[in-house]
C-alpha positions in Angstrom: 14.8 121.0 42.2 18.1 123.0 42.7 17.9 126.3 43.6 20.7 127.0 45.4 24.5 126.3 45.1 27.0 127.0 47.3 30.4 126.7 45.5 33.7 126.4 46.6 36.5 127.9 45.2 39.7 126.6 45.0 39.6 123.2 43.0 36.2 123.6 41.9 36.0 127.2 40.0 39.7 128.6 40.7 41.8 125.7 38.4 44.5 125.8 40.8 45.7 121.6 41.6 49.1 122.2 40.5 49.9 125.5 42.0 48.7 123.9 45.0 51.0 120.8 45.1 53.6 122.4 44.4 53.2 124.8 47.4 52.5 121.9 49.1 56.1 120.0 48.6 57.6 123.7 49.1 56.3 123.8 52.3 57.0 120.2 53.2 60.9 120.8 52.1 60.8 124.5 54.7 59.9 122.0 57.1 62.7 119.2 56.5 59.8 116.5 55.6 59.6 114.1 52.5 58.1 115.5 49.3 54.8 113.5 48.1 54.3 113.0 44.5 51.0 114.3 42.5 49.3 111.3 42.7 49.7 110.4 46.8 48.7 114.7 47.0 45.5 114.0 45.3 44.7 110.5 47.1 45.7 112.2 51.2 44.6 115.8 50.2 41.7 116.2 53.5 40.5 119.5 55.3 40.5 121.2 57.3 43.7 121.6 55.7 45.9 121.1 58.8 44.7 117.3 58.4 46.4 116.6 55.4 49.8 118.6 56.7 49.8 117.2 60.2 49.3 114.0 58.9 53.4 114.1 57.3 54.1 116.9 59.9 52.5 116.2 63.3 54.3 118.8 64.9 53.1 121.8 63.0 50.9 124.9 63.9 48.2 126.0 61.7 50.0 129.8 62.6 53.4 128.1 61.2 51.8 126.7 58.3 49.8 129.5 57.1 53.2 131.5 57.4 55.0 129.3 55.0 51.8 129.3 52.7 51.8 133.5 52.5 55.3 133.1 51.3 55.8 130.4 48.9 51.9 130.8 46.9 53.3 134.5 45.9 55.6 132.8 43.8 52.6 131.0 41.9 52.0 132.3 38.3 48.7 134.4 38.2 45.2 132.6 39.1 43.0 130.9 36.1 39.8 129.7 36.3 38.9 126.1 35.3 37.9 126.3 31.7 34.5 127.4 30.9 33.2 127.2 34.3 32.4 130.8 34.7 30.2 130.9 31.2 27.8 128.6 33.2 27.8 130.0 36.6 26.4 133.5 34.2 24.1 130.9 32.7 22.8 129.8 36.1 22.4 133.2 37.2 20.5 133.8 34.5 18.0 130.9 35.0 17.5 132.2 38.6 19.7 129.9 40.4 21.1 131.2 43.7 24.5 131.4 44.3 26.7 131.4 47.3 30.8 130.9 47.9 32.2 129.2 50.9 36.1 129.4 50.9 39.2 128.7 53.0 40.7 131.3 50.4 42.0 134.8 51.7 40.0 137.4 50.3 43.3 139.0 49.4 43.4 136.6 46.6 39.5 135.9 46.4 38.3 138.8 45.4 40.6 139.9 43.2 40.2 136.8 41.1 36.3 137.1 41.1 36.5 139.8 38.9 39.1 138.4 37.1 37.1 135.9 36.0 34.7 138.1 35.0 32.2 137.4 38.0 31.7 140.3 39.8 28.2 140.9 41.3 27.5 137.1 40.1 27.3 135.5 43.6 24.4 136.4 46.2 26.8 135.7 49.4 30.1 134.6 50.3 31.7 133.5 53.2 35.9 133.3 52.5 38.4 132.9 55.1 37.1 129.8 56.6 38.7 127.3 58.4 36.0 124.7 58.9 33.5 125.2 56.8 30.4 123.6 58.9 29.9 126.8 60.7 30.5 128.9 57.2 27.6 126.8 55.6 25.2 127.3 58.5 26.1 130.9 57.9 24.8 131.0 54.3 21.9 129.1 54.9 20.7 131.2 58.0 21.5 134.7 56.0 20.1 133.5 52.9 16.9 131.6 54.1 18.2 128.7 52.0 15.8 125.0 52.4 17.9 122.3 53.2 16.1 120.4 50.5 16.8 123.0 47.1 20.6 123.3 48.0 23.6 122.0 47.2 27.3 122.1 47.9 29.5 121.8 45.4 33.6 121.0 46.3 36.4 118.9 45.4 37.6 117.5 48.6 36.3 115.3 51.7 35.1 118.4 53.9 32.6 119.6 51.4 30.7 116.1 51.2 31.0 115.8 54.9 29.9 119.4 56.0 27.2 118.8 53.4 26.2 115.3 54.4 26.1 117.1 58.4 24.2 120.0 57.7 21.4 117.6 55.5 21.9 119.1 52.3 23.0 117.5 49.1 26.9 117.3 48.0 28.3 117.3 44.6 32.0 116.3 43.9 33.7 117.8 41.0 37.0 115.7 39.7 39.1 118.2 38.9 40.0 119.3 41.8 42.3 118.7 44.4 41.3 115.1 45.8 41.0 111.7 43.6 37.7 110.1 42.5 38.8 107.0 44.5 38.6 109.4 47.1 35.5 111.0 46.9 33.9 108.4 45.9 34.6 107.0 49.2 32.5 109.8 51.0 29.9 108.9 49.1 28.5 112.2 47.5 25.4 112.5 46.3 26.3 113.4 42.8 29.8 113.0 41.0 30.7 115.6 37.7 33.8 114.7 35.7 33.2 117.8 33.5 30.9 121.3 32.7 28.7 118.9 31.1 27.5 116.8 33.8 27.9 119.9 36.3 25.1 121.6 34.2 23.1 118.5 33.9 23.0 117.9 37.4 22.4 121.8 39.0 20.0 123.1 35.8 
């Protein structure tokens, strides 16, 4: 049984893949390298993130890339959630599930966007601001007394199913998020939801 879910943001709760390419061929362009379309985003998207930028730009610092990033997301149009997704984090809560957030996000834009979408005091723990997110899992786990074998991490891209996989708990890709299912599937999570539906199904 599930009883404890560590969630990560961007991709997963935050419906943010567009914004996020788009940033991502902005910064490319400040840097004088080839834009990527949707599609080869989605299929190369890695993190740490710097894997997926050095990859096209070898030469760049995670300082100089986190500059550019400051800038050009400001310009994005104000932060949803993805649709419905925070009706059944409440419904979890209520059941008793424990719930956690690991994030690369700032907590400049976190935070605000918790209570945005209406989930203030919703989440037992979070741990934002993360590079690598190994270390911020081991975090959570430690302060929460979490057992390995009644948690899960739920993400949208390669590092969550890896950090999960490491750490010996179980890993859930969501498809809506930043990386293709050709992708994750290549990780080899131990669960895969396409929608709310199967999210539920699989966590309840």
């Amino acid at each position: 049984m599930i009883n404890n879910i560590i969630f990560d943001w961007s991709g997963v709760i935050k419906d943010c893949v567009l914004d996020q390419f788009i940033c991502v061929n902005k910064i490319f362009k400040h840097f004088g390298a080839k834009e990527i379309t949707f599609e080869e985003f989605q299929e190369n998207w890695r993190q740490p993130y710097m894997d997926f930028y050095n990859k096209y730009m070898p030469n760049v610092t995670l300082k100089e890339e986190q500059a550019v990033y400051q800038r050009v997301s400001a310009e994005n149009p104000k932060a949803k959630e993805y649709p419905g997704i925070s009706d059944l984090i409440k419904k979890l809560k209520k059941i008793g599930k424990v719930m956690v957030v690991l994030s690369s996000d700032s907590p400049n834009t976190l935070l605000p966007e918790i209570k945005s979408f209406g989930l203030e005091n919703i989440f037992d723990d979070m741990v934002i601001n993360v590079y690598h997110k190994e270390e911020g899992v081991y975090e959570l786990m430690r302060r929460n007394n979490f057992d390995k074998k009644n948690t899960i991490f739920v993400g949208d891209s390669n590092h969550e199913i890896e950090v999960g996989k490491k750490v010996g708990i179980k890993t859930l890709a969501v498809t809506w998020g930043f990386s293709s299912e050709r992708s994750l599937k290549s990780k080899n999570p131990d669960f895969i939801a396409h929608n709310l539906k199967e999210l539920e199904k699989i966590i309840k």
